[in-house]
C-alpha positions in Angstrom: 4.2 11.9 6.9 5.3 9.4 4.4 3.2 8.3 1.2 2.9 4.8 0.6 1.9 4.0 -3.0 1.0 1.6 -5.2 3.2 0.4 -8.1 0.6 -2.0 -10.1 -1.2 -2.3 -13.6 -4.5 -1.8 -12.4 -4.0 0.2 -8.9 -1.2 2.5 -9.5 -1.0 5.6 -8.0 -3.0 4.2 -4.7 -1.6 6.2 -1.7 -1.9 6.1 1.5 -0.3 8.2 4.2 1.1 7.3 7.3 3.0 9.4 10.2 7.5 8.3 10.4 6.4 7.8 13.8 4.1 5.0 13.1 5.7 3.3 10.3 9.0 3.6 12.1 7.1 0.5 14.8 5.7 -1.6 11.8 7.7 -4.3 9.7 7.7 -4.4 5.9 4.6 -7.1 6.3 2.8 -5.2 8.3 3.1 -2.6 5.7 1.9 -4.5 2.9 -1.2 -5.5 5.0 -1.8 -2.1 6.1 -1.7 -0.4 3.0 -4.0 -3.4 2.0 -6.5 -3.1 4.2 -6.9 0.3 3.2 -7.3 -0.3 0.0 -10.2 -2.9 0.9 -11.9 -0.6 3.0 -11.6 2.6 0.6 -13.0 0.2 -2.5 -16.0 -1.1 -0.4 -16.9 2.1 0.8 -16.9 3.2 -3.0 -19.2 0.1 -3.9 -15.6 -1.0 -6.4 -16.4 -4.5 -5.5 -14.2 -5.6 -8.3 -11.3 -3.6 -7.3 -11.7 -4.6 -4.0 -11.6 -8.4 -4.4 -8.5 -8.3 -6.5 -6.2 -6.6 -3.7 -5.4 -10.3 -2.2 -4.6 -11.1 -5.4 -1.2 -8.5 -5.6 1.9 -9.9 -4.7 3.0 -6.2 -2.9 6.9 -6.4 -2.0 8.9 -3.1 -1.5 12.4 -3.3 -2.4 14.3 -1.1 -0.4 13.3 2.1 1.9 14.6 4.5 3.8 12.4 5.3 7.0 13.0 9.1 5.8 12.0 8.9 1.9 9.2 10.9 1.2 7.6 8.1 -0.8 7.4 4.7 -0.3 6.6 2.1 -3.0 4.6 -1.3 -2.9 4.8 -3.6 -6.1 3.1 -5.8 -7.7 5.6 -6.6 -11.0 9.1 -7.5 -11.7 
């Protein structure tokens, strides 16, 4: 499995795990909006509303990864 987390004021330390296998087919966009959607989905089924309607707000970017790291990391700063 690799971890994909969030690197942002407000949302760091948001994870979400996905198998090497799967990743392995996805691009770095299709990251972003995976890892996003899940975010959506986890806040609305927590009624966090708020939290929830800021995710299209992040600009997510990862800047470099290795299929094999342990953790991968989206960010929303530099």
């Amino acid at each position: 499995m690799t971890i994909l987390q969030i690197s942002a004021k407000t949302y760091w330390g948001f994870r979400v795990d996905i198998s090497k296998e799967d990743i392995s087919f996805l691009t770095i966009d299709e990251i972003i909006l995976h890892v996003k959607n899940q975010m959506k989905s986890f806040f609305k089924l927590h009624n966090l509303l708020e939290l929830k309607e800021g995710v299209d707000n992040l600009n997510l970017h990862i800047h470099n990864y290795d299929i094999q790291d342990p953790v991968i990391y989206l960010c929303d700063h530099c």
